[in-house]
N, C-alpha and C positions, 0 to 999 in steps of 0.2 A: 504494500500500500504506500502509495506515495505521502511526503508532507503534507501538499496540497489539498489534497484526497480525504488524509485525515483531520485538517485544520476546519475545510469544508463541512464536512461531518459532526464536527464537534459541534462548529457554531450553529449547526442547525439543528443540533441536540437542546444549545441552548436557550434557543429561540423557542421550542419547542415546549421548554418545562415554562419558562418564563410567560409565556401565550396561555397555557393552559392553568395557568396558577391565576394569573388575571381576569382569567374567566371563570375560576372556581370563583372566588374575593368580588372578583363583581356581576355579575350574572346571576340572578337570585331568580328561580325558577316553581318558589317555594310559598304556599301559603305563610299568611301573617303568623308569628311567633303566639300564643298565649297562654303557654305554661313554663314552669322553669327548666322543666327538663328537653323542652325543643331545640333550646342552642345547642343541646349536645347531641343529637339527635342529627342536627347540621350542621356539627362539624364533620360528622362521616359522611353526610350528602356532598360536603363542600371536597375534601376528599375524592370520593368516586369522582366526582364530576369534572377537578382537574386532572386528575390520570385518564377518563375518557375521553378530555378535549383532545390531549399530548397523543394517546393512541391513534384518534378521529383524524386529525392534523398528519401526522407521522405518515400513517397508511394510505390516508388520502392523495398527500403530498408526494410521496413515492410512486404510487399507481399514475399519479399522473405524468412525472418525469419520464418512468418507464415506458407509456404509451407515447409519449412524444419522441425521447433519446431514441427509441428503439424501433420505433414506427418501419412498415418497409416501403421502400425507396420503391418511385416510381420505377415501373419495366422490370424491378426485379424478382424474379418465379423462382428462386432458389431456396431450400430449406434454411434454415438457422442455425447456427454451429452448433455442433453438438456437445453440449456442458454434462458432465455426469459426478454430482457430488461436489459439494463446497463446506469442507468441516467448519474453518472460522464463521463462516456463515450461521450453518447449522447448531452449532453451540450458541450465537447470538441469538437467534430469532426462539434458541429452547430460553434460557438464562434469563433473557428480559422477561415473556411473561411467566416464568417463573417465581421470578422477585417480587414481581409486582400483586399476583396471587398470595403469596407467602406474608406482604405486608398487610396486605389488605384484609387477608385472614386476623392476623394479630390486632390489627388495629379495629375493628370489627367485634371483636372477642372484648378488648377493651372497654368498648363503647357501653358493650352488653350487659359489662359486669359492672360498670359504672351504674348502669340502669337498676340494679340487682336482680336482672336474669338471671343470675347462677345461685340465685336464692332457693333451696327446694324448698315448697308450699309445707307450712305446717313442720318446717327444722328448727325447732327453738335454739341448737346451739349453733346454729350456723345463726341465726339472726342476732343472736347474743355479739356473736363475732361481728356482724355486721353493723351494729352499734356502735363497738368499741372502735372498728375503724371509720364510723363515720364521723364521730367525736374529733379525729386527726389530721381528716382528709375534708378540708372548704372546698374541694372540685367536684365530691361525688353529691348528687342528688340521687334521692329515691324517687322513682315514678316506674312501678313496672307491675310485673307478678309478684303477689302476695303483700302481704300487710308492711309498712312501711317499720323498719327493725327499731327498736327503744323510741319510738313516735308514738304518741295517740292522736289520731287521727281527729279534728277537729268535728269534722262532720262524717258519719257513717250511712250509705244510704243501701238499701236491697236492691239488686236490680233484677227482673224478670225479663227474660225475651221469648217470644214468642210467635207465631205466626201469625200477624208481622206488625208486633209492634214491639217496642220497650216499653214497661211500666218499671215506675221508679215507686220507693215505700220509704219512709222516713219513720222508723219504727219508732224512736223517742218520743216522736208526734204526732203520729198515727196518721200523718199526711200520705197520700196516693197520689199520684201526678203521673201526665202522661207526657210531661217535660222533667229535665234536670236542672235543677237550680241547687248552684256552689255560692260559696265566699271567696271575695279574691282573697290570694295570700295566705291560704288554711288547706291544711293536708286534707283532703278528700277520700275516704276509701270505699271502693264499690264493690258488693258484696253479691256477684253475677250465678246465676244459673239460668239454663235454659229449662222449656216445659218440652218441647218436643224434638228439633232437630240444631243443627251446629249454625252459630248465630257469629255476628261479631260484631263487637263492639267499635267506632272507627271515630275518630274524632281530629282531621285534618290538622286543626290549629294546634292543638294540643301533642300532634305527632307520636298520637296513642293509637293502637290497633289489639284489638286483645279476642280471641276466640273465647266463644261460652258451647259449652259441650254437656248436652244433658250426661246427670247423672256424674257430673265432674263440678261440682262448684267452684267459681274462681273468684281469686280477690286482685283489685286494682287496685293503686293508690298512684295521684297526683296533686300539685297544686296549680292553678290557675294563677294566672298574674295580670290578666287584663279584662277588664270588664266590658259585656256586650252577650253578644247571643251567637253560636257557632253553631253546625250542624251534626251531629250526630249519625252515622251510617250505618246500615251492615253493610257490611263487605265480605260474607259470605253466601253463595247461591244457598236460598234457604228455601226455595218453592215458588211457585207461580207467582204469588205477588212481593218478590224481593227486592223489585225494585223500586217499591214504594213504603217501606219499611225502612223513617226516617223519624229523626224528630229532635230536637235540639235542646243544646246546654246553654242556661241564661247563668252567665256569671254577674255579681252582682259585691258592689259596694257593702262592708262589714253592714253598716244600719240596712240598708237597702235588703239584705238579706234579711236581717233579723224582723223587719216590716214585713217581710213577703209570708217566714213561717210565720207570725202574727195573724195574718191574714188569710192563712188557709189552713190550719189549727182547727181542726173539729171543736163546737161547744161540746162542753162535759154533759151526756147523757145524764137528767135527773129523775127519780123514781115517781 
């Protein structure tokens, strides 16, 4: 390989990270943020997105040189020389997405345990542990599978899915709703099962997706940080009318909250 050749190479290696890093950092292809654990959520988006540019760019960029460098020349009807194997090649084109797989796994794995995916449902000494490091560690937030570790969860609510709705039950207060209303700023844990087939729970803003599996009951935990009203999905084919099996989270100012149960507080049944 020439100087040339590989100076060429390089600096369009670096053009390459540099483009795709600018477009992870600026290109936001992502609904609005509204819980605490979405930024971390996107930084893995951010992530994928400039390794996909760098690949998109890279392969792009070559297929097109090669069709043009290599094009065949007016009048000529003769075959192409015959190349048979290129190790340096071949070690490259294994090596790169190898790395980049291999990264992407670890950092992925990170993201998840940050989330406390590696939490198993109902481990009390793993949650115990998971306390003790959350006490040390200001980066990690809870928002995932199972109850949030040495937290009490500010608001607990039931959730029911169904064919095809969500019902929400607020057992302290015996409220039923066919909406979800949180408190900003207050750990929320939702306390999921299904009645009949595999539901899911989806909540865009929030950069939550959770499966409810009859006969599996699951627990959720998030906080909210912005106030307004977001939609609520399933995002599992659950039957003929799934795609209309929606209904939304009003998050809602501390008073604003405390007004809304107020207000929809059953009177005490009197003899």
């Amino acid at each position: 390989m020439s100087v040339r050749l590989a100076f060429s190479i390089a600096l369009l290696s670096i053009v390459l990270v540099l483009a795709g890093l600018w477009v992870g950092e600026n290109v936001d292809l992502l609904p609005l943020q509204a819980s605490i654990n979405a930024p971390v959520y996107d930084e893995l988006f951010q992530v994928l997105f400039s390794i996909g540019t760098m690949l998109f760019l890279g392969v792009t960029g070559l297929l097109i040189y090669a069709m043009v460098r290599f094009r065949r020349s007016a009048g000529d009807l003769g075959d192409g020389a015959a190349i048979e194997g290129n190790l340096p090649l071949e070690i490259v084109w294994t090596a790169i997405p190898a790395v980049v797989v291999l990264f992407v796994g670890l950092y992925s794995y990170n993201i998840y345990e940050r989330m406390g995916g590696m939490v198993p449902l109902n481990d009390h000494g793993s949650m115990h542990a998971m306390a003790a490091m959350e006490e040390n560690d200001s980066d990690r937030v809870w928002a995932g599978i199972g109850s949030a570790p040495g937290l009490t969860p500010a608001v607990s609510v039931d959730v029911t899915a169904m064919q095809f709705a969500f019902i929400f039950r607020y057992p302290d207060r015996n409220i039923i709703s066919g909406e979800l209303h949180v408190p900003e700023g207050q750990l929320v844990q939702l306390n999921m099962q299904a009645n009949d087939v595999i539901h899911a729970f989806w909540v865009p803003q929030f950069r939550l997706k959770q499966d409810i599996i009859p006969g599996q009951p699951t627990v959720l935990s998030f906080t909210a940080n912005r106030p307004g009203t977001y939609p609520i999905v399933c995002a599992e084919l659950c039957g003929l009318y799934h795609g209309a099996m929606h209904t939304s989270i009003v998050v809602h100012g501390r008073e604003a909250y405390e007004q809304w149960l107020t207000d929809n507080t059953p009177a005490p049944v009197t003899a």
